[in-house]
C-alpha positions as CSV (number, residue, x, y, z in Angstrom):
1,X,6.1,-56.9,-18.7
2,X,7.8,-53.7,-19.4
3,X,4.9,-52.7,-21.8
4,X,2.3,-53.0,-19.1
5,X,4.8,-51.3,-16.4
6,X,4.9,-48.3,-18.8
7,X,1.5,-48.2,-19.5
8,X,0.5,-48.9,-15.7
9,X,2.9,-45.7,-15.0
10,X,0.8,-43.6,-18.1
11,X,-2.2,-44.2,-17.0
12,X,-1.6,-43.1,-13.4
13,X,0.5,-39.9,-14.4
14,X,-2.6,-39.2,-16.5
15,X,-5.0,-39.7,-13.5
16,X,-2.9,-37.8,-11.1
17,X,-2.8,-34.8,-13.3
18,X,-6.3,-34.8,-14.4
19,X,-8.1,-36.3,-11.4
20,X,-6.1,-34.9,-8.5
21,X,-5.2,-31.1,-9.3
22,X,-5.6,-28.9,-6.6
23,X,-9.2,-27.4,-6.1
24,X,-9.5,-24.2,-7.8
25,X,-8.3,-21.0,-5.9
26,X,-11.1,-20.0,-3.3
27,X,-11.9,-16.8,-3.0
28,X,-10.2,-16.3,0.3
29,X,-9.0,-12.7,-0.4
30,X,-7.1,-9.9,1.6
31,X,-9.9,-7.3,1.8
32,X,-8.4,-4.2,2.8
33,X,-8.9,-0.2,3.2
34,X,-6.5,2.6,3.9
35,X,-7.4,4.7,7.0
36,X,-5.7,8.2,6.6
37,X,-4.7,9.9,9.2
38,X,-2.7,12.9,7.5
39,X,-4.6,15.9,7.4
40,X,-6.9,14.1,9.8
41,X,-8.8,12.6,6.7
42,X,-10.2,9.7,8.3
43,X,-8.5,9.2,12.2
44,X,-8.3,11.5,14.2
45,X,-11.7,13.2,13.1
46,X,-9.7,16.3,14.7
47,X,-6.7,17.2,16.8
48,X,-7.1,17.5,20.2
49,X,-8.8,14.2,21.1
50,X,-8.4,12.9,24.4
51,X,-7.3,9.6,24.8
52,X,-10.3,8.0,25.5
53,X,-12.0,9.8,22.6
54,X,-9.1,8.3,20.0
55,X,-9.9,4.7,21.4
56,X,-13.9,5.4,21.1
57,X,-12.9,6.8,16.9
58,X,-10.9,3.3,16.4
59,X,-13.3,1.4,17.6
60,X,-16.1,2.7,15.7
61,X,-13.4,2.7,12.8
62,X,-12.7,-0.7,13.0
63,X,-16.4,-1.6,13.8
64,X,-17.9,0.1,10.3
65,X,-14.6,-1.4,8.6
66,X,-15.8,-5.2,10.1
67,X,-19.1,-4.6,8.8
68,X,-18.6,-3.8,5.5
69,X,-16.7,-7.7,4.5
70,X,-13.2,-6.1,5.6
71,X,-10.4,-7.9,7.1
72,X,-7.2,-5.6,6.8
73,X,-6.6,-2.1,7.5
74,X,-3.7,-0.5,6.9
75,X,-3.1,3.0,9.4
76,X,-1.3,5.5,8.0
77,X,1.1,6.1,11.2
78,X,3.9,7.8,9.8
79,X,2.5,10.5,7.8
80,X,4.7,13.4,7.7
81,X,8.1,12.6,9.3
82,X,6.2,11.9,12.3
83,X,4.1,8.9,14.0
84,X,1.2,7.9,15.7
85,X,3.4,6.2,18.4
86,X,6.4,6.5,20.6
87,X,9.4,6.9,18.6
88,X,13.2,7.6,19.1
89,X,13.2,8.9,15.2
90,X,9.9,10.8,14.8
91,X,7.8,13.0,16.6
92,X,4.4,12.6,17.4
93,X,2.5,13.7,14.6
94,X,0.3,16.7,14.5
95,X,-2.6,14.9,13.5
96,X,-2.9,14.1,17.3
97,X,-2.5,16.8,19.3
98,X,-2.2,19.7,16.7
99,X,1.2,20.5,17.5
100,X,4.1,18.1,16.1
101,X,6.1,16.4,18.8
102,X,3.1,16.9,21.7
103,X,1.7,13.7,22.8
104,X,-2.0,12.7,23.2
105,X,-3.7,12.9,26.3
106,X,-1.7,10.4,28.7
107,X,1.5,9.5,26.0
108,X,-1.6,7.4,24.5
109,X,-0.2,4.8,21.9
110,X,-2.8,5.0,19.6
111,X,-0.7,2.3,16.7
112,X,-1.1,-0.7,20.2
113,X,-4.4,0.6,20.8
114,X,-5.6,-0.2,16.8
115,X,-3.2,-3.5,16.7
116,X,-5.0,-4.8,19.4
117,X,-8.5,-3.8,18.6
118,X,-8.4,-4.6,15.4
119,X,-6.6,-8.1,16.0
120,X,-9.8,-8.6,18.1
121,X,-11.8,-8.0,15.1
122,X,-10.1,-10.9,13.4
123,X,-8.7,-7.9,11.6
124,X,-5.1,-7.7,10.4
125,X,-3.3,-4.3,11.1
126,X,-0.4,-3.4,8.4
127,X,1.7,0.1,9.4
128,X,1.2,2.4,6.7
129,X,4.5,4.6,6.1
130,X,4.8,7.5,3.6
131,X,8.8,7.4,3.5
132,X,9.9,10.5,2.6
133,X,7.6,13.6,2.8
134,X,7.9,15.8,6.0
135,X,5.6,18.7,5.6
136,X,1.8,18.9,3.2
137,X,2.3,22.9,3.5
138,X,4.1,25.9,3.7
139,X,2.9,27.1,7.5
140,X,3.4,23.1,8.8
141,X,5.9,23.4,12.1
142,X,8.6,20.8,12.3
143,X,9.5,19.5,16.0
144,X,12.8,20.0,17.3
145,X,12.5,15.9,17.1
146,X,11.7,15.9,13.7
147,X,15.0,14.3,11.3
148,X,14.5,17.0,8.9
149,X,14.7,20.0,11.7
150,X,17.9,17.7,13.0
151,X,19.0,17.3,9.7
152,X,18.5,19.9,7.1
153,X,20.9,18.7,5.0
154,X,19.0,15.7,4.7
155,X,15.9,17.6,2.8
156,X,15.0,18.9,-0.9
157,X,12.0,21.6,-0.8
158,X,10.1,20.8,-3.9
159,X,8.2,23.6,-6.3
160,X,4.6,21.9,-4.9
161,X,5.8,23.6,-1.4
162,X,6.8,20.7,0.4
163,X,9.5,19.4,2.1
164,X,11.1,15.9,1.3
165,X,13.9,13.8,2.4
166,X,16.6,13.4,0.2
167,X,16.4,9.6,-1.0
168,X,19.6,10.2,-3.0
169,X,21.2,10.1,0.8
170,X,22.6,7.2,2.3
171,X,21.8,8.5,5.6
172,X,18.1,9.3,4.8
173,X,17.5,5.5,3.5
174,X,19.2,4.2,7.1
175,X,17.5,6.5,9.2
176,X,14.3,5.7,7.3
177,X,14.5,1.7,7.6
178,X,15.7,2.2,11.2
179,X,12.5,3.4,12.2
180,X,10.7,0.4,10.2
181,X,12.6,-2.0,12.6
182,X,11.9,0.0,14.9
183,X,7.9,-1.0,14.8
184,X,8.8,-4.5,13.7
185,X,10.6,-5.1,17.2
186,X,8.1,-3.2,19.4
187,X,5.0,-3.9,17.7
188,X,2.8,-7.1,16.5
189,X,2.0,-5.7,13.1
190,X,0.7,-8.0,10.2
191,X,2.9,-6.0,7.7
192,X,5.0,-2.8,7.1
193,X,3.1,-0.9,3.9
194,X,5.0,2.1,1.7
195,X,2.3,4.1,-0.6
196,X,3.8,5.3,-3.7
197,X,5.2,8.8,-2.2
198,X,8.7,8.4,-3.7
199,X,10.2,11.1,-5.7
200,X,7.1,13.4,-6.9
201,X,8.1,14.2,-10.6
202,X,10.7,14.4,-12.8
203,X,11.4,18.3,-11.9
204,X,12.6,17.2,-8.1
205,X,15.4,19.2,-7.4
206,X,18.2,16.6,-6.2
207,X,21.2,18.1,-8.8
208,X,23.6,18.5,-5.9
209,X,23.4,15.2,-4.6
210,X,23.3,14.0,-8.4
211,X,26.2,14.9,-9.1
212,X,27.9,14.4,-5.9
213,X,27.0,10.6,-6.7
214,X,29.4,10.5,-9.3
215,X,26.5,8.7,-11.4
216,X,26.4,9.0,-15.2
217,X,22.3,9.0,-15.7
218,X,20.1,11.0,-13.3
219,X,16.4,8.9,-13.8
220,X,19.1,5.2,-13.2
221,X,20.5,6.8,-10.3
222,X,17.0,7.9,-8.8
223,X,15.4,4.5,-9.3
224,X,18.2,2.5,-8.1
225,X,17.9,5.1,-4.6
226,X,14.5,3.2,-4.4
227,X,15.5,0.2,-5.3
228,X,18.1,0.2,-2.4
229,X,15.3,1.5,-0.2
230,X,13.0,-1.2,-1.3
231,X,15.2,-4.3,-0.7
232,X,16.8,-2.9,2.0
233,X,13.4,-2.6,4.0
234,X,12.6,-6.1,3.1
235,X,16.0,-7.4,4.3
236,X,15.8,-5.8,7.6
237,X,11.7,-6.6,8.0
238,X,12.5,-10.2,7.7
239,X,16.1,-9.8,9.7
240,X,13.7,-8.8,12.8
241,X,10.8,-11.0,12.3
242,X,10.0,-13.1,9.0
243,X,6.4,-13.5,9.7
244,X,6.0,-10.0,9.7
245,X,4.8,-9.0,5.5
246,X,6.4,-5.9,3.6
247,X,4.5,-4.1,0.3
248,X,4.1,-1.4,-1.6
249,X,1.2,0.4,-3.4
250,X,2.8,2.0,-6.6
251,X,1.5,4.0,-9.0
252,X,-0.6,1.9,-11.7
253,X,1.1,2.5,-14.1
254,X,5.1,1.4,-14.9
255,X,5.9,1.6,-18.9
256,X,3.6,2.0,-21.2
257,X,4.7,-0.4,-24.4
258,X,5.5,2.6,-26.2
259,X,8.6,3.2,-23.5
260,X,9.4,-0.7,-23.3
261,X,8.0,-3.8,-25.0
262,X,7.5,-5.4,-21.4
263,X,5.1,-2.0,-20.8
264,X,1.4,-2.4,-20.6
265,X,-1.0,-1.3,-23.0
266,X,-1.8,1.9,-22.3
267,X,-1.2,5.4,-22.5
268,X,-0.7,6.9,-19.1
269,X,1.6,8.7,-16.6
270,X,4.5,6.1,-16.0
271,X,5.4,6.0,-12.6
272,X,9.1,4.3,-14.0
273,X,10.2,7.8,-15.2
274,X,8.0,10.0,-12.9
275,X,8.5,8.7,-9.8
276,X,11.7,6.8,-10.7
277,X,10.3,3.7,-9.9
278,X,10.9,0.2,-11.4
279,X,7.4,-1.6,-9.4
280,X,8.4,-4.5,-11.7
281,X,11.6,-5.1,-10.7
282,X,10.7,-4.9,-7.3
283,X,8.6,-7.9,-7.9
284,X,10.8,-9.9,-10.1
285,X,13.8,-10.1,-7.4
286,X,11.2,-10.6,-4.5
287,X,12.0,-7.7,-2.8
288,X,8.3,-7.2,-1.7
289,X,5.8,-10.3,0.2
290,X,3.1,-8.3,-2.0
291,X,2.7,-5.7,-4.6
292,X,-0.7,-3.5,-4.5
293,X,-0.8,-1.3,-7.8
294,X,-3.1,1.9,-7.4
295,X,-5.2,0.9,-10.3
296,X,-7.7,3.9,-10.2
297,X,-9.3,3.7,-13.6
298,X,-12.4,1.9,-14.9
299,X,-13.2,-0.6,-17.1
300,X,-13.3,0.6,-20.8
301,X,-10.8,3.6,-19.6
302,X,-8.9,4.9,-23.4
303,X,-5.5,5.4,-21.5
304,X,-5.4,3.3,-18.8
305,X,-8.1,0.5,-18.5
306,X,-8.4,-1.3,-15.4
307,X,-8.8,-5.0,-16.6
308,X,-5.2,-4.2,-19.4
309,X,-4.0,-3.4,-16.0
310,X,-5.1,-6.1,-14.1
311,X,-4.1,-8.6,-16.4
312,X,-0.4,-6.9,-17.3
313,X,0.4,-7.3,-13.3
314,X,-0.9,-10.6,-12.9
315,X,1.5,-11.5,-15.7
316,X,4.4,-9.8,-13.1
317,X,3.9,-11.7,-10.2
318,X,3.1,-15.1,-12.0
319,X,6.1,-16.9,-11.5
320,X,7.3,-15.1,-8.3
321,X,6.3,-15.7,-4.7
322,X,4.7,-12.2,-4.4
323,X,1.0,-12.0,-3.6
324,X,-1.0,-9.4,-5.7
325,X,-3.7,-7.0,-4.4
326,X,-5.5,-4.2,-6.4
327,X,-5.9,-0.6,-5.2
328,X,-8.8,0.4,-5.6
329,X,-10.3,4.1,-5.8
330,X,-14.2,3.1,-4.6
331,X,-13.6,7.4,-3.5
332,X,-14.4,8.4,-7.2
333,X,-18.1,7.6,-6.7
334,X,-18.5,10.5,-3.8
335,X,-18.2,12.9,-7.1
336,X,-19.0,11.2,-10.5
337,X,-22.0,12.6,-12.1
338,X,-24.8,9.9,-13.2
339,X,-23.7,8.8,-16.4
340,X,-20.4,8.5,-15.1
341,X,-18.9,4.8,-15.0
342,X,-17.8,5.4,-11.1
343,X,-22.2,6.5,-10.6
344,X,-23.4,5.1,-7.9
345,X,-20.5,2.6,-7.2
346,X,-21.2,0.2,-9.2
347,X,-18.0,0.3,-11.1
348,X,-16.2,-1.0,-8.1
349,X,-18.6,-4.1,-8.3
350,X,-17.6,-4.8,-12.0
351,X,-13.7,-4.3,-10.8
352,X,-14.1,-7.1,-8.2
353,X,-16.3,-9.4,-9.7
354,X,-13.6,-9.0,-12.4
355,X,-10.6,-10.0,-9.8
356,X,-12.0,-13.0,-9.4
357,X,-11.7,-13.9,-12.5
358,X,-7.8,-14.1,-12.5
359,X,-6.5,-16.7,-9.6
360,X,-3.1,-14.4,-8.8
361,X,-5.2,-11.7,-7.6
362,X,-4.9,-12.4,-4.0
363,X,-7.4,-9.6,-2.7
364,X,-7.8,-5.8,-3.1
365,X,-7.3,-2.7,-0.7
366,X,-9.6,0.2,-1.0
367,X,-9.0,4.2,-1.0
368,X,-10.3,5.5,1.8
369,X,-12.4,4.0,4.5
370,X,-13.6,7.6,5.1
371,X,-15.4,7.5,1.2
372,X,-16.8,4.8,1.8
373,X,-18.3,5.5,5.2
374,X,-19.6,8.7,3.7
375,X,-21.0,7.1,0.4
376,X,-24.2,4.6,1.9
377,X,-24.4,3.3,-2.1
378,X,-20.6,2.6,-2.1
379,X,-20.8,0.9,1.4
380,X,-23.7,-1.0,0.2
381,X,-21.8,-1.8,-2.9
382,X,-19.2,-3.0,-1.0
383,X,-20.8,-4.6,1.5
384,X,-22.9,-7.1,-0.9
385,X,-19.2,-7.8,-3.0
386,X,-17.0,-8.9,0.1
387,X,-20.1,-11.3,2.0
388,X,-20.5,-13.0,-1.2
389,X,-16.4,-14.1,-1.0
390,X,-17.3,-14.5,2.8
391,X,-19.9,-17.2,2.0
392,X,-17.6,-18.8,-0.5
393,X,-14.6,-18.5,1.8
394,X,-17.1,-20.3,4.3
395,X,-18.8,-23.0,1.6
396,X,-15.0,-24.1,0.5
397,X,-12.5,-24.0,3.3
């Protein structure tokens, strides 16, 4: 009796394992696209708009951005220590008015008039925040309002001409995630979305506040400032409203396996000692709902090919609860020359026909909508990739 209990319990362990595994993964993706706004790159087409001409440039936006398969965008509205919204810690930006701290026409909200409009859409909208850099230029104007004309103390000017807050400050990293809350409480955002604007290079010069820290490595110290930032941001986003999603786009790179045996195989810039930033880690204690590495090479690249790079973060978040989605740079095709592997755009068809190849790739997020409005053959490109996951996403539930 025992036998045949043991085999009776074999045999169904066996069948549940083989004959009732989940369905494969679907290929129900996060399709996104950055919309720039600094330097008026893709919204506002200009400063100076009146209100009702900002509502008719989202819409349009968000119209193209529907047609081409997407269903995220992710609005850059704080893009140089200012924002595209009311804010008790920035200034309007410039972008909007052409004068930093000077509303639209009417004190328009432009960040409720995109939530909305693109929520519509059956769109998600994800605040896009570039942390730390306050001016692009030497001739930008800071507003009185601005916490880097409050706060002088709080910012480094860098060799490239601009001017950055300090994230070696405690201050800075407050002041910073105050104004994420900030959005979180007043706004219905899908997400809160950091780009990989952290320290520029190696040569920033932060030596006072070094060694004010006390610390005994400068590149530790550096790293652990983002790391602070970084869980610190996620903390407080889910403090104020858990359904609300936090990520990052990095830099592609994070060690090469020349610097570290958990590197990836290649030979590139590593954003781990430039940028002082440890992506991995990031991902490893869950500090982030998703990690979007700027993976802006092609297939068959020498240093940095995109499928070693694919398959070296998909090895990161297995394990974890963090979703991953590609960055993709669909704006090389406005300049490759034919023989070029970005020609004609079909290099971003390789990249996600290749994505959907590796389950843990949750969906991608493309560089810029404004390329790929201005590129019919990338749109096109585009276009045909995202309705064939639409008419899976359709065929299997």
């Amino acid at each position: 009796m025992f036998r045949t209990v043991c085999i009776l319990l074999v045999v169904c362990i066996v069948f549940t394992f083989f004959g009732c595994q989940p369905a494969p993964k679907t290929v129900a993706e996060l399709r996104g696209v950055w919309v720039a706004t600094t330097l008026n790159l893709d919204y506002p087409s200009k400063p100076g708009l009146s209100a009702e001409q900002l509502q008719e440039e989202a819409e349009t936006l968000l119209d193209r951005a529907k047609d081409l398969g997407l269903n995220a965008v992710f609005l850059q509205v704080r893009p140089c220590g200012d924002a595209l919204y009311p804010s008790e810690y920035y200034p309007w930006s410039a972008v909007l008015s052409g004068t930093q701290g000077i509303p639209p026409n009417a004190e328009f909200d432009v960040l409720s008039y995109w939530i909305n409009a693109a929520h519509q859409r059956g769109m998600e909208l994800h605040a896009w925040i570039n942390p730390f850099r306050v001016t692009q230029g030497k001739k930008d104007i800071l507003s009185q309002q601005n916490p880097a004309y409050i706060h002088p103390e709080w910012t480094v000017k860098h060799t490239d001409g601009k001017l950055y807050l300090n994230p070696g400050i405690e201050e800075v990293r407050k002041y910073i995630i105050d104004g994420v809350v900030e959005i979180v409480s007043n706004y219905d955002v899908d997400g809160i979305h950091f780009d990989d604007y952290f320290y520029p290079d190696e040569e920033f010069p932060d030596e006072e506040t070094f060694l004010a820290s006390g610390a005994s490595n400068l590149l530790d110290w550096r790293r652990e400032n983002i790391n602070l930032l970084i869980s610190e941001t996620h903390a407080a986003v889910q403090n104020t409203n858990p359904e609300i999603v936090f990520g990052v786009s990095p830099f592609g790179i994070w060690q090469n396996q020349r610097s570290s045996l958990l590197g990836s195989a290649t030979n590139g810039l590593e954003s781990y000692t430039a940028h002082a930033v440890d992506s991995r880690k990031w991902v490893k204690e869950e500090w982030v709902d998703y990690i979007a590495p700027q993976i802006y090479w092609h297939i068959g690249h020498d240093a940095a090919d995109y499928e070693t790079l694919v398959r070296w973060w998909v090895d990161v978040v297995r394990g974890t609860s963090v979703k991953l989605y590609i960055g993709h740079a669909g704006y090389r095709a406005l300049t490759a020359e034919e023989g070029s592997a970005w020609y004609g755009g079909e290099e971003l068809a390789r990249q996600l026909e290749l994505n959907r190849e590796y389950p843990d790739v949750s969906g991608s997020i493309h560089f810029r909508l404004g390329c790929y409005l201005e590129s019919p053959a990338l749109a096109t490109v585009l276009k045909n990739q995202l309705i064939e996951i639409t008419e899976v996403e359709e065929e299997h539930p």
